[in-house]
C-alpha positions in Angstrom: -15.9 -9.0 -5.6 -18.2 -11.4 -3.6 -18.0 -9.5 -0.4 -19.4 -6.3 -2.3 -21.9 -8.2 -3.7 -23.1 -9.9 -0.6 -23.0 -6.4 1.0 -25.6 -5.0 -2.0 -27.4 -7.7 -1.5 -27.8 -7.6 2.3 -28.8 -3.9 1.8 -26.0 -2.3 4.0 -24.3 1.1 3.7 -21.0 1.9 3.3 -21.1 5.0 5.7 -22.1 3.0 8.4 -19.2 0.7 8.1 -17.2 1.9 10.7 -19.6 2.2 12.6 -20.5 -1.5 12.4 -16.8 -2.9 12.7 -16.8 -1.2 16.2 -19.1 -3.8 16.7 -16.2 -5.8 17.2 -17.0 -9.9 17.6 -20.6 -8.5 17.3 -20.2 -7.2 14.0 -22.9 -8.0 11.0 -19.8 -8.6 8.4 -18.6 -11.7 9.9 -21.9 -13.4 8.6 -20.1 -13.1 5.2 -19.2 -16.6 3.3 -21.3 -18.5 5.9 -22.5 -21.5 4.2 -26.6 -21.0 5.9 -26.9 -25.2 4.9 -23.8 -26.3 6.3 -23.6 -23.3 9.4 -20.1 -23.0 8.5 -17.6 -20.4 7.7 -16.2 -20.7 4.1 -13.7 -17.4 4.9 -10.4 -18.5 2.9 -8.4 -17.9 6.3 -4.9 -18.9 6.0 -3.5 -22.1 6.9 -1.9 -21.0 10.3 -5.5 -19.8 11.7 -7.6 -22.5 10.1 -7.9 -24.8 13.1 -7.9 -22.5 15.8 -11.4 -21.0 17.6 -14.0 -19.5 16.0 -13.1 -16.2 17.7 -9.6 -16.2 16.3 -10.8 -16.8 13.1 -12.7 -14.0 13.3 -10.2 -11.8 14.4 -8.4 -12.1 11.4 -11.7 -12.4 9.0 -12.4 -8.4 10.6 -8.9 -7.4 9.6 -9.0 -8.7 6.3 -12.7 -7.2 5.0 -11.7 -3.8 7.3 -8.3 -3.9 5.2 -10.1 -4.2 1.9 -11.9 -1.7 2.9 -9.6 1.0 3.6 -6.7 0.0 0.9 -8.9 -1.5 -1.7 -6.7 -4.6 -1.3 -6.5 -7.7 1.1 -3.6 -7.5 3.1 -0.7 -9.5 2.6 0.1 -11.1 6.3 -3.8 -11.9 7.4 -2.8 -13.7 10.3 -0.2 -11.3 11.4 0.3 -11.7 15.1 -3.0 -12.5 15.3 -2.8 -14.5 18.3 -1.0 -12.2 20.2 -4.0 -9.4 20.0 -6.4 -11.4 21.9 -5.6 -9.1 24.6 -6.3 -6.0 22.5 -9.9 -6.2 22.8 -10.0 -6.7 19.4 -9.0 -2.7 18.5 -9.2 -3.1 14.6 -6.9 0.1 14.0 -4.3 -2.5 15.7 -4.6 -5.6 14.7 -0.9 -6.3 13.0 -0.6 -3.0 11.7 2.2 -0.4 11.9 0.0 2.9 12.3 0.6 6.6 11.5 -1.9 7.2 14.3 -1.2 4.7 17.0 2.0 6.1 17.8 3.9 2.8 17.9 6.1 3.3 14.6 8.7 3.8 16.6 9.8 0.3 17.0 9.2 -0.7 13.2 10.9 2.8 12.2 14.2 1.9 13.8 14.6 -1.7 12.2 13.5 0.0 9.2 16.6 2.6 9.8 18.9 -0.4 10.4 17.8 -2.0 7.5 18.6 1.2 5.2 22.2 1.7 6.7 22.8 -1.9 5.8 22.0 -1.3 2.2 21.9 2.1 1.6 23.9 3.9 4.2 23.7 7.8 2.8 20.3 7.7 2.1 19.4 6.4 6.1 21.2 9.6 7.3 19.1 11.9 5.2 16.0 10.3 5.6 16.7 9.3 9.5 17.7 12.8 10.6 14.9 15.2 7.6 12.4 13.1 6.5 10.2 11.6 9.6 6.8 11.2 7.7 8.7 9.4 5.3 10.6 7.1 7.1 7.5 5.9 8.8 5.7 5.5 5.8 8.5 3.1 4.7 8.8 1.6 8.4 4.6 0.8 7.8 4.9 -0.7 4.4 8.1 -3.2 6.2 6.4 -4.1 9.3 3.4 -5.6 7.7 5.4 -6.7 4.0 3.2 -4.6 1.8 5.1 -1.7 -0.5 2.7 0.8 1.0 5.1 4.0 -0.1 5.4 2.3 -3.6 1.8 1.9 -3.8 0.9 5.2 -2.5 3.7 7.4 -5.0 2.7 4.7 -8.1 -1.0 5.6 -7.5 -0.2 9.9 -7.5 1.6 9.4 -10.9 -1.2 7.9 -12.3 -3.4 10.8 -11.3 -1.0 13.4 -11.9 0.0 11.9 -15.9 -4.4 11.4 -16.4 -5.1 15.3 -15.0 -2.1 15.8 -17.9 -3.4 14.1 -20.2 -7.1 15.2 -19.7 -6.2 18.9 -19.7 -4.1 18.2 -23.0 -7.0 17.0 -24.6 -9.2 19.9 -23.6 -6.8 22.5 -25.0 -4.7 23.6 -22.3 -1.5 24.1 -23.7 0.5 24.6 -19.9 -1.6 22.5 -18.1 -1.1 23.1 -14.3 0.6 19.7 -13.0 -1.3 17.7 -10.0 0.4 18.3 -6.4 0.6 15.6 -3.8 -1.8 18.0 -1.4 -4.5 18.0 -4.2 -4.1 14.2 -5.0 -4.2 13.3 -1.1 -7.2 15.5 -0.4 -9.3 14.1 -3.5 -8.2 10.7 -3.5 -11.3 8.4 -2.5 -9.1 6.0 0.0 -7.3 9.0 1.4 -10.2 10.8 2.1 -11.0 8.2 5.0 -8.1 8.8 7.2 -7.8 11.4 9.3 -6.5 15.1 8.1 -3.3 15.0 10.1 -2.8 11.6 8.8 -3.0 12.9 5.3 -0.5 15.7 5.9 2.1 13.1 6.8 0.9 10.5 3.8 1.8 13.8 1.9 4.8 15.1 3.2 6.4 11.2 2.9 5.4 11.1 -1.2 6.6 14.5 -1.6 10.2 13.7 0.1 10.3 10.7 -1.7 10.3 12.5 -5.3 12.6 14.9 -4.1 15.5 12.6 -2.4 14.8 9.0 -4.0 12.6 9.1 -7.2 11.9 12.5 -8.9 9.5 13.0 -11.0 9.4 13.6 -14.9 8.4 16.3 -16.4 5.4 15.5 -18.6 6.0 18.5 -20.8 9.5 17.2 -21.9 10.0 15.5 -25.5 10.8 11.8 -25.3 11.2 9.2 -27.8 9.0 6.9 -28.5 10.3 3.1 -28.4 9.6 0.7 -31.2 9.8 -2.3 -29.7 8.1 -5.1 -28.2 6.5 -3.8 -25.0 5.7 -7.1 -24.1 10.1 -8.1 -24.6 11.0 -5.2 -22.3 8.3 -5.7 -19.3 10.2 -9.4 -19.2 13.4 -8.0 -19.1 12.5 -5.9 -15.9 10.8 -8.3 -14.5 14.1 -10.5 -14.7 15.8 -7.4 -13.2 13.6 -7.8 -10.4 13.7 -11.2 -9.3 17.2 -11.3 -9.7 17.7 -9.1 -7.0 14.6 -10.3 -5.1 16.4 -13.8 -5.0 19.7 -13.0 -3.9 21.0 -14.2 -0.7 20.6 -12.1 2.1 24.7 -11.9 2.7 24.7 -10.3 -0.9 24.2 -6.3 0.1 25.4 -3.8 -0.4 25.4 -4.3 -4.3 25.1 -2.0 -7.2 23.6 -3.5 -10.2 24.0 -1.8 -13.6 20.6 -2.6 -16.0 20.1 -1.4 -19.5 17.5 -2.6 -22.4 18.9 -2.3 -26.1 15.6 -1.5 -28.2 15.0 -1.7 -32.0 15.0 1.7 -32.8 13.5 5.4 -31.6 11.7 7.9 -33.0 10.3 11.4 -31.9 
């Protein structure tokens, strides 16, 4: 992206990025989309923190390029009770996040607990009184409206179907399948946060194949549809926004989805 480029360009490092975002208000990535004719910042901020002061602004310009950064993504809610963490001194680790490490998932965990006896009431019990590491992962991923526990298991099935695939092609015949600890401790994003961190990232995933998504087996014969992959990618994404758009006095609800293809084969 731009900022990459501009950060090749300007001949920086990427271990000493931490470093330099303790720099705070001081910090050498905030000269980033400054328009050197016009002295202004061209930073797409959004529209709630455009006309506020040039400090605020930057606030939120550290959290986005620090949240890029980490996830490899900006984040969704930029200006996030921004103007409430004035009074933070500008900690970057808390700037409208939900943290494993800050200790104050405690807050976000119980509306996320509420949330889940509203809608799913069984799987709130299990989760709220077995599964801690997961239930914060999920309170994380609610406090600041980004899927994070979606994201995270979506992104070990990849790896775990390529290592598959890979060792497939090289002749293994059982290949050994990819565990979440393998995944977490190679995983280039993962390998950023902190160890204990990692250990809960892990234990979350691996809860949430056991008591909400399992995984399939990659050794097990399936058909292969012939059909329009295109057709069927529509019809779940009209699955999706029709419960995305329901009213919010419409839960609990079970809703029964099935796709009739052309034909099978093996």
């Amino acid at each position: 992206g731009l900022f990459t480029q501009w950060f090749e360009e300007g001949g920086f490092e990427e271990p000493d990025m931490e470093e330099e975002f303790d720099e705070k208000l001081d910090c050498a990535y905030l000269e980033f989309a400054m328009n050197e004719e016009t002295e202004t910042n061209e930073f797409p901020f959004p529209p709630e923190v455009v006309n506020e002061s040039d400090e605020d602004k930057k606030l939120v310009q550290l959290r986005v390029i620090r949240h890029c950064w980490l996830y490899g993504t900006a984040p969704i809610n930029a200006d996030n009770d921004w103007a409430d963490e004035k009074a933070k001194e500008y900690n970057l680790d808390d700037i409208g996040y939900v943290s494993m490490t800050s200790g104050n998932t405690s807050s976000a965990a119980e509306t996320t607990v509420k949330l889940l006896q509203t809608h799913c009431p069984k799987l709130s019990e299990r989760i709220g009184q077995h599964e801690p590491d997961l239930l914060n992962l999920m309170a994380i991923g609610q406090e600041n409206e980004f899927p994070l526990l979606i994201y995270l298991s979506d992104s070990f099935v990849r790896a775990r179907v390529a290592k598959h695939v890979e060792d497939k092609e090289k002749g293994a015949k059982n290949p050994q399948a990819l565990t979440v600890a393998d995944w977490v401790t190679n995983n280039p994003y993962l390998q950023r946060v902190a160890k204990n961190v990692t250990d809960k990232i892990a234990m979350a995933i691996t809860a949430f194949g056991k008591r909400i998504a399992p995984q399939f087996t990659l050794d097990a014969t399936r058909p292969v549809v012939e059909d329009d992959l295109s057709e069927i990618v529509t019809c779940l994404n009209a699955a999706v926004a029709f419960i995305r758009d329901l009213p919010p006095n419409s839960y609990p609800l079970q809703f029964d989805f099935s796709i009739a293809v052309r034909g099978c084969s093996q």
